[in-house]
Backbone as a printed PyTorch tensor [residue, N CA C, xyz], in Angstrom:
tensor([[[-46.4580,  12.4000,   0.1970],
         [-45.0340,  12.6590,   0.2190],
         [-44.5020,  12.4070,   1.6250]],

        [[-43.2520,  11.5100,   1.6450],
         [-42.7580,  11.1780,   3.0620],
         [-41.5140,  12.0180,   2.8450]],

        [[-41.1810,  12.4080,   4.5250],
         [-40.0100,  12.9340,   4.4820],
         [-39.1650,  11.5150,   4.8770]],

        [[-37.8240,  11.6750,   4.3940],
         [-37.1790,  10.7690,   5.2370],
         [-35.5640,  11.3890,   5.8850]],

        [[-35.0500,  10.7220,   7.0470],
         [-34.0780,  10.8690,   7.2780],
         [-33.1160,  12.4470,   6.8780]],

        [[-32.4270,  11.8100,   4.9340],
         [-31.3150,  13.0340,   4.8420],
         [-32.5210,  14.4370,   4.6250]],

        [[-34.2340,  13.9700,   4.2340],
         [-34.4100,  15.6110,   4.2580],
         [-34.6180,  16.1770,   5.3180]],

        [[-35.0150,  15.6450,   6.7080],
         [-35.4500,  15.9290,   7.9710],
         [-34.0320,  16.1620,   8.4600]],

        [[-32.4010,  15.9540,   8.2000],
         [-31.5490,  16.3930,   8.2340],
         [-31.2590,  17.6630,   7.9660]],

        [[-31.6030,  18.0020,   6.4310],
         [-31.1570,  19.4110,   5.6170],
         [-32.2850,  20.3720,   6.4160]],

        [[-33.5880,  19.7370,   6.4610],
         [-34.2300,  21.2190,   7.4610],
         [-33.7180,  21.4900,   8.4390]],

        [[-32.9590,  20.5560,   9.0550],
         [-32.7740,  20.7900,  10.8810],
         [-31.8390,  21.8720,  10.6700]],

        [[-30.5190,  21.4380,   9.6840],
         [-29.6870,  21.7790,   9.3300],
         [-29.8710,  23.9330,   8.6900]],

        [[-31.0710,  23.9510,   7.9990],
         [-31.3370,  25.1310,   7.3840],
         [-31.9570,  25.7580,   8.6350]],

        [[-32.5030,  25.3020,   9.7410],
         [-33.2330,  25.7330,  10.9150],
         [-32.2300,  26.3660,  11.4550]],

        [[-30.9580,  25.3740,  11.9150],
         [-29.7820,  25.7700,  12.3900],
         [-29.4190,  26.9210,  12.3310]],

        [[-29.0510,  26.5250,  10.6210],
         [-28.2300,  28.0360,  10.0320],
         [-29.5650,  29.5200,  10.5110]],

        [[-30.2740,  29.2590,  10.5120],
         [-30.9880,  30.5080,  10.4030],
         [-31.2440,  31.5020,  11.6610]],

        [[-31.7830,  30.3290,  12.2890],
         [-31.8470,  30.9540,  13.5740],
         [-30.8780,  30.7020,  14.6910]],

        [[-30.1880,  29.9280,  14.5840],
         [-28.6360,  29.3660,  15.4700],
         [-29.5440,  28.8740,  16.5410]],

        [[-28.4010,  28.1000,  17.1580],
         [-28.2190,  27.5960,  18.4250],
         [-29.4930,  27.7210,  19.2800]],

        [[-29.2250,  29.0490,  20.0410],
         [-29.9990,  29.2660,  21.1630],
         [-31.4220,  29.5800,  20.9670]],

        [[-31.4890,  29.7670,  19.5490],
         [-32.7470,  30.4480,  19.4320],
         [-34.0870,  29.4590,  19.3380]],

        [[-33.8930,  28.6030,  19.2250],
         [-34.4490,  27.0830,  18.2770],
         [-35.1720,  26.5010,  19.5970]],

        [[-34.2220,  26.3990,  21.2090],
         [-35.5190,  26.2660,  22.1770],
         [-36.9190,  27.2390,  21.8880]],

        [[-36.6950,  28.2660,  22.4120],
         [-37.4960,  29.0850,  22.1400],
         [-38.6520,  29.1330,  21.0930]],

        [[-37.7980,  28.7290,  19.9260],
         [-39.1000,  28.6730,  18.6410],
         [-39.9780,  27.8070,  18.7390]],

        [[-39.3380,  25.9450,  19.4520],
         [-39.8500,  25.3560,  19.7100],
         [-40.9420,  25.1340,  20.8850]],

        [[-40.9630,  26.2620,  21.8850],
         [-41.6320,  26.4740,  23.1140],
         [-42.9300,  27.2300,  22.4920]],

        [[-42.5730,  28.2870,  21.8680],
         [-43.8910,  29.0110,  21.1260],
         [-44.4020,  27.7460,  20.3000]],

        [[-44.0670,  27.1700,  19.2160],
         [-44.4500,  26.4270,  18.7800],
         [-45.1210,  25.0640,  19.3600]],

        [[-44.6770,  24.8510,  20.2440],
         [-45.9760,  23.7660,  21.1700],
         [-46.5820,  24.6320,  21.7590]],

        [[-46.7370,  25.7500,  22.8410],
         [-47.9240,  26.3120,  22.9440],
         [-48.8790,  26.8140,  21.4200]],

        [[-47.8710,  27.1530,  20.3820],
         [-49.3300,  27.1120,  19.6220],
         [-50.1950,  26.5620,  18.9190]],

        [[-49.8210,  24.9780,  19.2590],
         [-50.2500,  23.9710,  18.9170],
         [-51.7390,  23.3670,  20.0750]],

        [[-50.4710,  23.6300,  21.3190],
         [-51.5390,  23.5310,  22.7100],
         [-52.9200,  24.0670,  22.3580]],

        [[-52.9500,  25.7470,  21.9710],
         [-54.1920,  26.2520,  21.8200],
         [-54.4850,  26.0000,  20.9240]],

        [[-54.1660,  25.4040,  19.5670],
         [-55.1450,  25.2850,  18.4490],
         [-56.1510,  23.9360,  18.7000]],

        [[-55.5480,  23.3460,  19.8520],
         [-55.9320,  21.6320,  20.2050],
         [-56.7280,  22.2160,  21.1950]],

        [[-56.9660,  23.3000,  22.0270],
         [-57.9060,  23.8570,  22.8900],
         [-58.9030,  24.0630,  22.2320]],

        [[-58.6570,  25.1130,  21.3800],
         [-60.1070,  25.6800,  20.5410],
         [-60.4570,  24.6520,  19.7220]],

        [[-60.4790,  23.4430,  19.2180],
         [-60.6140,  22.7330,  18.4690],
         [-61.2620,  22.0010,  19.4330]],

        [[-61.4020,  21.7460,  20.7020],
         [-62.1670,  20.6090,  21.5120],
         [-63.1890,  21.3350,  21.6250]],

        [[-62.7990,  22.8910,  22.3000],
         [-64.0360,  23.9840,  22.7680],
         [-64.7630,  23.9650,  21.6560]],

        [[-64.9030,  23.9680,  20.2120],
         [-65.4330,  23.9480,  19.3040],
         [-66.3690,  23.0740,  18.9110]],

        [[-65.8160,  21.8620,  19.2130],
         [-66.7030,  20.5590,  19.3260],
         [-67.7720,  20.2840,  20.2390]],

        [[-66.7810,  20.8710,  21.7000],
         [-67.7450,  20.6740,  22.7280],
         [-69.0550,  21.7660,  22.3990]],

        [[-68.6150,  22.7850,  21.9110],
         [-69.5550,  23.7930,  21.4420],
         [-70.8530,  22.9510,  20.6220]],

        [[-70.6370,  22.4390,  19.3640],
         [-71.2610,  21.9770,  18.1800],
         [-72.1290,  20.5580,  19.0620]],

        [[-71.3870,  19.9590,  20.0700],
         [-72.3480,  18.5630,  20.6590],
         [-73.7050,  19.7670,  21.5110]],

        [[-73.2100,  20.6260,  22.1920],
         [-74.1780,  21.4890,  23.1990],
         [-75.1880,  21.9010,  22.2040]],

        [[-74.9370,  22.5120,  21.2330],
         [-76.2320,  22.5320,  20.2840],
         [-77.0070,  21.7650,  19.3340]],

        [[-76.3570,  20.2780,  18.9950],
         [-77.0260,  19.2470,  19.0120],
         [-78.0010,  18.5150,  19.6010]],

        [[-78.0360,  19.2540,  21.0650],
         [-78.6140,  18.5660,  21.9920],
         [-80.0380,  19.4590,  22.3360]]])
């Protein structure tokens, strides 16, 4: 399933309404840090799994 265009519109749009304006930096700041760490523990994990391969 692709999103396109008018639905990536209506979310922005329902994002809007919900949390307004100012709030939406913010959600988006938590939301890349908690992306940051899931992409942390996900390397540490690996790097973990090669160290006991070895």
């Amino acid at each position: 399933m692709r999103l396109g265009m008018p639905e990536i519109l209506v979310i922005a749009l329902v994002v809007l309404l919900l949390f307004g304006g100012k709030k939406i930096p913010e959600l988006m700041k938590g939301l890349g840090k908690g992306v940051k760490s899931f992409k942390d523990g996900m390397n540490g994990e690996i790097e973990e799994d090669k160290k006991e391969e070895k």
